[in-house]
Each structure stands twice: as C-alpha cells, then as structure tokens.
C-alpha positions in Angstrom: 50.2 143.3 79.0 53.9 144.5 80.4 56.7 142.6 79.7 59.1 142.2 82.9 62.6 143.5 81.2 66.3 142.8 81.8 66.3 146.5 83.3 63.3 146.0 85.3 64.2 142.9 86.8 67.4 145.3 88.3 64.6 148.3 89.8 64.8 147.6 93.4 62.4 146.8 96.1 59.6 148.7 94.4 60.0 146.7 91.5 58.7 143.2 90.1 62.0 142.3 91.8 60.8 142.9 94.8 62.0 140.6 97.4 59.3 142.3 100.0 56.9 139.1 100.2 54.0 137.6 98.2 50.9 139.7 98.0 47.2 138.6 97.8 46.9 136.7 94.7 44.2 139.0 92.9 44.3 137.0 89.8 41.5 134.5 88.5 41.7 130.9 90.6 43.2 128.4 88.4 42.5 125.4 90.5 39.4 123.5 90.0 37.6 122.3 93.4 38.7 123.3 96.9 41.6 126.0 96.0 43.2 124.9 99.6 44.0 121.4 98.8 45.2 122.2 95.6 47.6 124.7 96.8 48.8 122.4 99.6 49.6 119.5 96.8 52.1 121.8 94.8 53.3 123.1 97.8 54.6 120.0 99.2 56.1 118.9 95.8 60.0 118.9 96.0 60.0 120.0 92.4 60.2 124.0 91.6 56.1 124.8 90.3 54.6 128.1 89.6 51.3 129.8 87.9 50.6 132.2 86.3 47.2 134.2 84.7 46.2 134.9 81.2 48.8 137.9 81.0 51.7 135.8 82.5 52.0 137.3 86.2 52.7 135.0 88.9 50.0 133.8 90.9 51.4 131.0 92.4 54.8 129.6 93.3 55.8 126.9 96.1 58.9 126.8 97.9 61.1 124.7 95.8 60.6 127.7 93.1 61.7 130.2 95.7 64.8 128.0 96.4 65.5 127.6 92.9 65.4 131.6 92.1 66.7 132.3 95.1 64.7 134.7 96.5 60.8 135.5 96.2 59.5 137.7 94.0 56.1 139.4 94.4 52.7 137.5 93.5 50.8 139.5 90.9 53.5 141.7 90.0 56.6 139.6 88.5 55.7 138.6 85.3 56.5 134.9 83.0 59.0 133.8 85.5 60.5 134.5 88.9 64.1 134.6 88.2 66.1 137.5 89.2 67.6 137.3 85.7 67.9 135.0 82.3 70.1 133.7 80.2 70.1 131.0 77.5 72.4 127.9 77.7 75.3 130.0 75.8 75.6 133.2 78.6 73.4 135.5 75.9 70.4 137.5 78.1 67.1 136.3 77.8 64.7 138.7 78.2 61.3 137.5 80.0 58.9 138.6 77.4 61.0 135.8 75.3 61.0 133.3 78.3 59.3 129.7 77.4 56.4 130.7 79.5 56.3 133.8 78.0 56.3 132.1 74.1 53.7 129.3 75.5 50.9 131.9 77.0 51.7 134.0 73.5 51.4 130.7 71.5 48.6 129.1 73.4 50.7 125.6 73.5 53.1 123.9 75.5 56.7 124.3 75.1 59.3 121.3 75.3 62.5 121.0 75.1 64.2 124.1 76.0 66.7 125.0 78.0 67.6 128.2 80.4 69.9 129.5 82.8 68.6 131.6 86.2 70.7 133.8 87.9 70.0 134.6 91.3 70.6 137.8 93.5 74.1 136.4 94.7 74.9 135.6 91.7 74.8 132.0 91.4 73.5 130.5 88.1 71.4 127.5 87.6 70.8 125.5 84.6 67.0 124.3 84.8 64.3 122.9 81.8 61.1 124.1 82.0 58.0 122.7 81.1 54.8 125.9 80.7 52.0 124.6 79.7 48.5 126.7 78.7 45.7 126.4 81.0 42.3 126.8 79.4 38.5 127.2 81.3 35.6 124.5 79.6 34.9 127.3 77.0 38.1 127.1 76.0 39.9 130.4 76.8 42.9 130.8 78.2 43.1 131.2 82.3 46.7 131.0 82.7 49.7 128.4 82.5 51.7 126.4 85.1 55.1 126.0 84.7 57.6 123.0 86.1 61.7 123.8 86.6 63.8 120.7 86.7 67.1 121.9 88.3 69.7 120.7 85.6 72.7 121.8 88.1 72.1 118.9 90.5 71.4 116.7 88.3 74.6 117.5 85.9 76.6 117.7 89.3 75.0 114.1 89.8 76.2 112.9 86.5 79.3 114.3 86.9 79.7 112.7 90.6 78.8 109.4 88.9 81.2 109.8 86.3 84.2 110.6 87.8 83.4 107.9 90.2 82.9 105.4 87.6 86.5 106.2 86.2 88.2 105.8 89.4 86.7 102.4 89.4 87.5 101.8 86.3 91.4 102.7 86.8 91.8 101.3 90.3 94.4 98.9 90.7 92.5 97.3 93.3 89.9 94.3 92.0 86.3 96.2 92.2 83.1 94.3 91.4 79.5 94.5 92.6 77.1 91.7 93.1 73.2 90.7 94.1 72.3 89.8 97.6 72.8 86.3 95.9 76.2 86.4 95.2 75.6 87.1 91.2 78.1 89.4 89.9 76.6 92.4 88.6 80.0 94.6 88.0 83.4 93.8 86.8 86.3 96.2 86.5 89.7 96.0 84.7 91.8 96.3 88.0 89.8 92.7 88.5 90.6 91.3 85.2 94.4 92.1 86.1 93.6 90.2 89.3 91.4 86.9 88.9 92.0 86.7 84.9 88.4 86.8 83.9 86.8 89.6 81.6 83.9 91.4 82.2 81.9 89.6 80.1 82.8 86.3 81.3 82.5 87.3 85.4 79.1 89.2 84.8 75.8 87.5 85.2 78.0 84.7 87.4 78.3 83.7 90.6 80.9 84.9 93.1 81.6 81.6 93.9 84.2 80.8 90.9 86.6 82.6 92.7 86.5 81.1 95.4 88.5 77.6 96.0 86.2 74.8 97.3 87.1 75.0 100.7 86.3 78.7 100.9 82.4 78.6 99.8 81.3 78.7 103.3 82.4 82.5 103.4 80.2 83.4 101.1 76.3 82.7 102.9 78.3 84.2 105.9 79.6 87.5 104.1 76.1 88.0 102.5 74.3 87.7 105.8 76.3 90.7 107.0 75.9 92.3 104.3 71.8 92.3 104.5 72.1 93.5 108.1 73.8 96.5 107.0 77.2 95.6 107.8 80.7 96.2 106.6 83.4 94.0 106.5 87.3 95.2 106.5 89.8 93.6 105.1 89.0 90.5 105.6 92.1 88.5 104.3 91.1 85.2 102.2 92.7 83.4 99.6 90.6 83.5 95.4 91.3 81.6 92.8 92.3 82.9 89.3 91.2 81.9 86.3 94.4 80.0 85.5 93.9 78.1 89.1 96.7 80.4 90.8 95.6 80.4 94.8 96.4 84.3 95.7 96.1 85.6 98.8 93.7 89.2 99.2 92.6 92.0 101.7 88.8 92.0 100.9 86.2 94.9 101.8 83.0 94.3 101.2 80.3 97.4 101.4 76.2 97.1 101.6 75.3 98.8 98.2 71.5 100.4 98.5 68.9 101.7 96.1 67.6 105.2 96.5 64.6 104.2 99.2 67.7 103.3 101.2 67.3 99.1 100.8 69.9 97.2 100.4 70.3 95.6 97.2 74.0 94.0 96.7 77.2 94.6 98.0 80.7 95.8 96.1 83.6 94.3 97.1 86.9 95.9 96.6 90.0 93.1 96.7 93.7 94.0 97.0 96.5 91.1 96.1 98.6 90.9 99.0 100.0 87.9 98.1 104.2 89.4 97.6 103.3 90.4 101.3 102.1 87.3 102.4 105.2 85.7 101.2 107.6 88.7 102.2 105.8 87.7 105.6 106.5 83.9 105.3 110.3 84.8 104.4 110.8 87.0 106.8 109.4 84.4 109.4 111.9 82.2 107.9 115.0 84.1 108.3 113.7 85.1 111.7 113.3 81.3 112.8 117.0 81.0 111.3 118.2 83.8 112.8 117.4 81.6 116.3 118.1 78.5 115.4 121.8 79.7 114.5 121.9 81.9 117.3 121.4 78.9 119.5 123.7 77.1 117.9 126.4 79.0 118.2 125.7 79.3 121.8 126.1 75.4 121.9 129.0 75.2 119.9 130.7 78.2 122.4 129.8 75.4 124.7 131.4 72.3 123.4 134.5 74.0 122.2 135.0 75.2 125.9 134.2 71.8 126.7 136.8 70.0 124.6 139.1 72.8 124.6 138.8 71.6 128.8 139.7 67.9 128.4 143.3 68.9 126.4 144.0 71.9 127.8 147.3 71.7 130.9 146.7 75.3 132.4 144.6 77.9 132.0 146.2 80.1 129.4 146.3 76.8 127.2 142.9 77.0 128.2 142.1 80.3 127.0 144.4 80.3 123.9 142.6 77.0 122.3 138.9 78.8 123.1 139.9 81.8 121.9 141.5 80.3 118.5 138.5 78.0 117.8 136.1 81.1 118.7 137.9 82.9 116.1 137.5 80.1 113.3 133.7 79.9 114.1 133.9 83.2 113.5 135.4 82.5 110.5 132.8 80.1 109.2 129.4 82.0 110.3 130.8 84.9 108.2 130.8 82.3 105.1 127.2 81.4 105.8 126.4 85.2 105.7 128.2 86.2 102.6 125.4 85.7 100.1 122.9 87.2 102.2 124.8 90.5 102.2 125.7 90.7 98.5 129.3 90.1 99.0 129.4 86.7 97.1 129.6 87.7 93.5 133.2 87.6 92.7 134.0 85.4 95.8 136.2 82.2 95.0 137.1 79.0 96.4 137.1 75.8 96.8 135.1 72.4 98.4 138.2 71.4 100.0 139.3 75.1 101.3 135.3 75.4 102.4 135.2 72.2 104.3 138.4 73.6 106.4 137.5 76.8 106.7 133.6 75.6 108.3 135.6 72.8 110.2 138.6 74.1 112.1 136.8 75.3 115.1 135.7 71.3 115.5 139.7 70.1 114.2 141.0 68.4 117.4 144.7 70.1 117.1 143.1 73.5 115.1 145.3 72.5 112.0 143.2 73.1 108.9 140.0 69.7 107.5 142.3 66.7 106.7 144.3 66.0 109.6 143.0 65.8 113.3 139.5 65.1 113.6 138.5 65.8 110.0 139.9 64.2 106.8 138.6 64.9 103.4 139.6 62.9 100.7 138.3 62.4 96.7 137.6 65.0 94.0 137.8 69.1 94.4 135.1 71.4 93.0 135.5 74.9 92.3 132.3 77.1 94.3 131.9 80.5 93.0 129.2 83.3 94.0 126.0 82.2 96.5 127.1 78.5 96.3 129.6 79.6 98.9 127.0 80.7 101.4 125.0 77.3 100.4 127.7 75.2 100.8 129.0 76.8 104.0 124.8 76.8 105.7 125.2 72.6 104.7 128.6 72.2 106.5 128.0 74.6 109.2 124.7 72.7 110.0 126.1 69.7 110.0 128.8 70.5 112.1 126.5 71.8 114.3 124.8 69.0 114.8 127.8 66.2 115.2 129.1 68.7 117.9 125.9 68.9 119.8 125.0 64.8 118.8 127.8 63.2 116.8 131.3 62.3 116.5 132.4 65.8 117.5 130.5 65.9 120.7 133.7 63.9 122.1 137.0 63.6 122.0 137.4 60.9 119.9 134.9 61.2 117.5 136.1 61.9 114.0 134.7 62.6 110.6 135.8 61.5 107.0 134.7 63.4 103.8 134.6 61.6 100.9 134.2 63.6 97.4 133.2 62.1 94.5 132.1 63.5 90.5 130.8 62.6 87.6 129.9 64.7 84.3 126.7 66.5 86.1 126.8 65.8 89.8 129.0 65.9 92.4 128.8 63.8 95.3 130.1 64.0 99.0 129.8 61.3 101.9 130.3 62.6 105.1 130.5 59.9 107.7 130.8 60.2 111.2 133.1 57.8 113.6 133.5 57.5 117.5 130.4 59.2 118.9 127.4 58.0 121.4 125.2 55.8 120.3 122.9 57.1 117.8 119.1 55.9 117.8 118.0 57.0 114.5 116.1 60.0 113.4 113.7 62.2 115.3 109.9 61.9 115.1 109.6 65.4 113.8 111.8 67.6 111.1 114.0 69.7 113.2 114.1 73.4 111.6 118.2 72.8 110.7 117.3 69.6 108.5 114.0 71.4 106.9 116.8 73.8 106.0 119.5 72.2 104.7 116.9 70.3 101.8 115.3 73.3 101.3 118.8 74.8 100.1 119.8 71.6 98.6 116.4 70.5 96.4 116.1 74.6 95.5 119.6 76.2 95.0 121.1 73.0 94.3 119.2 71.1 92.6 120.1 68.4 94.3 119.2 65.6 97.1 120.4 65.1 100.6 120.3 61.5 102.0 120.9 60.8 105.8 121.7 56.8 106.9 121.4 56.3 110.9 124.1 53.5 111.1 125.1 51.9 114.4 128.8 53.6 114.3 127.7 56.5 113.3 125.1 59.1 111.4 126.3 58.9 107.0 125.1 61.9 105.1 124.9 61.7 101.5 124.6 64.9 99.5 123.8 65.0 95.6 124.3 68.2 93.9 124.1 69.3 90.0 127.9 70.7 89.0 126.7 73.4 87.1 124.5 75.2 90.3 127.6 74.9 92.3 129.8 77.5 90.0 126.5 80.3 89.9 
C-alpha cells in the first residue's frame, strides 16, 4: 500500500491531488443491500462523510467532505483522507500515512478523540475531529473504514459568537433578561440588577410580573400575545417597580427569542431607565408653562399701568413719562425673578423691605419706592441672600400680578399693607389688600400662578402659604423657615 505524502499531495493534476473529478469507484462495495440508497443517505447528510477500502483509498465522499477540503480529490487514487494538506492542532505537518484513518485501518480499531487541521488549495485552514472507524465483512476481515469530519471552525466561531455576545449582555447598562412564553424569567443580567434591585438569583425562575405595579399587569397577556405572533415591540415606554418600591419610568423592547427549528420559545426584553428624562421632560414643561403664564402677565400688567398711568396723567408726555418709568421698574423686578435661574444669585444681597419695593414700584401710585403711595410695609426686616431672592421676588411678582389684574391695584384706589412679622425660626408676612372690586372667593380650579407660588414656598421655603377671601379684600399669609431664606 502507498502512502499519500506531504510532497505528493503538492504533484499537480496528475497526482492524488488531482482536482480533475471522481473516477469509477473500482474498489470492493462497502455498503450492504442496494449500493444506490446507501449512497444517496450519506450524500444528503450535511455532515462531511467519506470511505475508504482495505488499503485506505477513497471510495466514497459526499459533498459536505468536498466543501470541507475544499476541492475534490480523485476516487480510488487519494489515499486516508481528502485534504489538500495536514497539520496537527499545533501547525506541525501531518503526514497522511499518520492521519487517524490512516492509524485506524493500520490498527484495525476506531480512533476517538483526536484532533486535525485541513488546509485547502486557497489556503484556508479548518480545524475538524474525525471519527474513522474499521469496517469488517461477516468473516471478519477488513473491507475498509468510513470516516466522519465535524467542522470545529464553525462550531468554535459559534462559541465564540455566543461568547462575546453573552459579555455584552453581561456589561450592558441597559436592564437585559429573557423569559418563557409565560412570563417566567429565564435570564437576569447585572445592568438589570443596577435597574430593578433584584439579583439573579432572586429574579430567575419568577414571574415578570414583580416588576410590574398592579395597575400595569394587563401589559403583560398583551406583550406575550405579540410576542407568540412573531412580533416586535419598540420602546414601548412603561413604568416597573424596583425592588425597594421606587416607580421608574423605562423604554422597553421586547424581541421573540426562538429555538433552532425556528419556534418561538420566549422573548428577551431589553429595558432602559429614562426616568431623569422623563422628569427633565416634566421640568422643562414646567418652565415652558411659566415662561407663558409670565409672559402674559406682563402683557397685562403693560396694560394696567397704561391704564392707571391714563386716569393721572394731564397731557401726553405725562402720559408717556409715567409708562415709561413704571415699564422700567417692571423691568426691574422680572430681572429679580430671573436671577437665580441664570446663576447670578450667589453673592447677591438684600433685603425683604428693599425686595418688596423693588417688585412693587411699577404698582406705587406716585412711583416713589413700597411704603408710601399705594404700598406700605411695616414690621420686622429679613436679610435674603443667594436663590431666596429669585423665590421671594416669583411670590411678590405673582402677587402683584394678580392684585393688578383682580385686586386692590386694579384701581386707583386700591392699596396694599405689608405686615412683617419673626420669631426664632419663621418669619411671617401679611399682605392685605384694601379698596378693590368685590372679591367672590377663590376659583374652582388651581390657576398655574397659585400651583406656583406653594410649590416654591412648601419646597425652597419650607414653608406655608395661606390665602383668606375677605369681603374688603383678598389677605395672604405666608410662613417661611428663617434659615432657607439666607441660602
């Protein structure tokens, strides 16, 4: 028997490397029954299979093997395997004589277990395990063998496709977990610990449904029913529960996951915390709804100081010079409110009194500064340092606002008295309006100005504000702690 070498694997056409096409296979049948059938089984197995007879050349090989090789190397000629060329797991040739199949026909016994590299014509090398195993007739002599190439490469590519996956999974910031097509959670990784608070081991094997608050468990039957059509669902925002109870708000994806047949088994749901832009969202909403409300009100305050300025005013220039002097205190005023907002406030001084003034003039019947005219302020001074002075000056301005467009300042002789007031940790000032229409109480609903003035008062201030609808006129009491005022 001849032994295909490393140099004759190299010969050429006219070699056992021929690449010219299979000849007629003139060696002993190896199949048992109808040789036909036989061939057309291994044939249509995706897995590489050859043959060979009793001296190791090829009799057989189906099309997987040629893929694997690379090429196809003549029937009856190519001896122990069909490879272009050899090699053991470490690079180091391996001659064919020393192949498996070679060592399992020379043997007489299957071989297991070992490892080889092919190299094909192009130069491409593949990592496969074969599997030659003796074939014997009912006498007992040898016949031939039949050997079985796993290709190692795709399934190590595989692996390594499932392991790199599996580590950006694992380090994803974003919540990622699996589940059953009844909600059960199957999969649990750590950027979904950060999120919901649970570990691994106490989320897996669970229900979905912990996460979700009460009033949310009729997404679940609706996401799953999507999910066994085959459907996706993008970011879908929700809100979960955490383990501590939090209520977050997320983006949720959810993904069919299926088996290799192609059936959908469970689904993996990837969830992002967007709950910083939810309330980025809600505050920029806020400021936006501000940003109207003051705007109109400065539009109705333009209004009423044209309006008063009217009723005193002998000519126009008087006229124009009172408008255009309690313009410029409004002015004045708004730019307190929007001092803290722009990060001017820090190392800004002053005081209640000087506040009141500066907030009031535009509204001072003879534009003198709060405490004669219109406006007197009476009682106890506080010092207001830093972002109280944009707090302080929103209250007034808002309150202003309003007795000019409803109050005492909406006519000419309407006035105002400020009454301050402290102890050891409040301070306290009554402002009590004189000389307007009629009042008739409060309205039905929470105008936006009142939701924002005890917003700032209950949260920067700590504080309380107190509004008393009396016949002669609308009392407002506000409460503040002493030390929130001089942040």
């Amino acid at each position: 028997m001849s032994s295909m070498t490393r140099d004759a694997t190299l010969s050429g056409p006219s070699g056992p490397g021929s690449i010219s096409g299979r000849e007629p296979d003139r060696s002993p049948s190896l199949f048992a029954g109808s040789e036909e059938q036989a061939r057309a089984l291994l044939e249509a197995l995706p897995t590489a299979v050859y043959t060979t007879d009793a001296a190791g050349r090829l009799s057989f090989y189906n099309e997987a093997a040629a893929t694997l090789w690379g090429y196809r190397p003549q029937i009856g000629t190519a001896e122990f395997c069909g490879a272009w060329k050899l090699y053991w797991p470490d690079g180091t040739p391996l001659p064919h004589e020393e192949s498996p199949m070679a060592v399992a026909l020379r043997e007489m016994r299957p071989i297991r277990g070992v490892e080889a590299v092919a190299e094909r014509p192009d130069g491409t090398r593949v990592p496969f395990l074969p599997f030659p195993t003796p074939l014997f007739d009912p006498s007992g002599r040898l016949r031939g063998a039949v050997n079985m190439l796993i290709d190692l490469g795709l399934q190590r590519q595989a692996h390594e496709t499932s392991e790199r996956l599996a580590a950006i999974v694992a380090s994803s910031d974003d919540a990622i977990l699996a589940k059953d097509l009844d909600g059960v959670i199957t999969s649990w990784n750590e950027g979904a610990r950060r999120l919901y608070g649970y570990t691994a081991a106490e989320a897996v094997g669970r229900s979905v449904l912990m996460l979700m608050p009460e009033d949310r468990h009729d997404e679940e039957p609706a996401i799953l029913e999507r999910i066994r059509r085959g459907e996706r669902v993008d970011h879908y925002e929700t809100v979960r529960r955490r383990k501590d109870g939090e209520i977050i708000d997320i983006s949720l994806t959810v993904s069919p996951i299926k088996d290799l047949n192609g059936r959908i088994v469970g689904a993996s749901k990837i969830a992002r915390d967007i709950t910083e832009r939810k309330r980025a969202e809600e505050r920029m909403a806020l400021l936006l709804r501000e940003m109207d409300h003051r705007v109109k009100n400065l539009f109705a305050l333009a209004s009423s100081l044209v309006t008063l300025s009217a009723r005193t005013a002998r000519t126009p220039e008087e006229l124009a010079e009172s408008v255009r002097s309690r313009l410029g205190a409004l002015a004045r005023a708004h730019t307190l409110t929007l001092s803290g907002m722009q990060g001017q406030s820090a190392d800004q001084r002053t005081t209640l009194h000087a506040l009141i003034a500066t907030v009031l003039s535009p509204h001072d019947g003879d534009d003198r500064a709060a405490g004669g005219g219109r406006v007197a302020v009476t009682g106890a001074d506080i010092d207001i340092t830093g972002s109280s002075i944009a707090g302080f000056a929103l209250l007034l301005h808002e309150c202003a606002t309003n007795a000019a467009k409803y109050g005492a300042l909406s006519t000419a002789e309407g006035r105002i008295d400020i009454v301050c007031a402290e102890d050891d940790e409040r301070f306290v000032l009554t402002w009590s309006e004189h000389g307007g229409p009629p009042i008739e109480g409060p309205a039905e609903e929470e105008g936006f100005g009142s939701l924002l003035a005890r917003l700032t008062v209950k949260g920067q201030f700590g504080g309380e504000i107190v509004r008393d609808w009396r016949p002669e006129g609308l009392v407002i009491r506000l409460s503040v702690l002493k030390d929130r005022v001089a942040k």
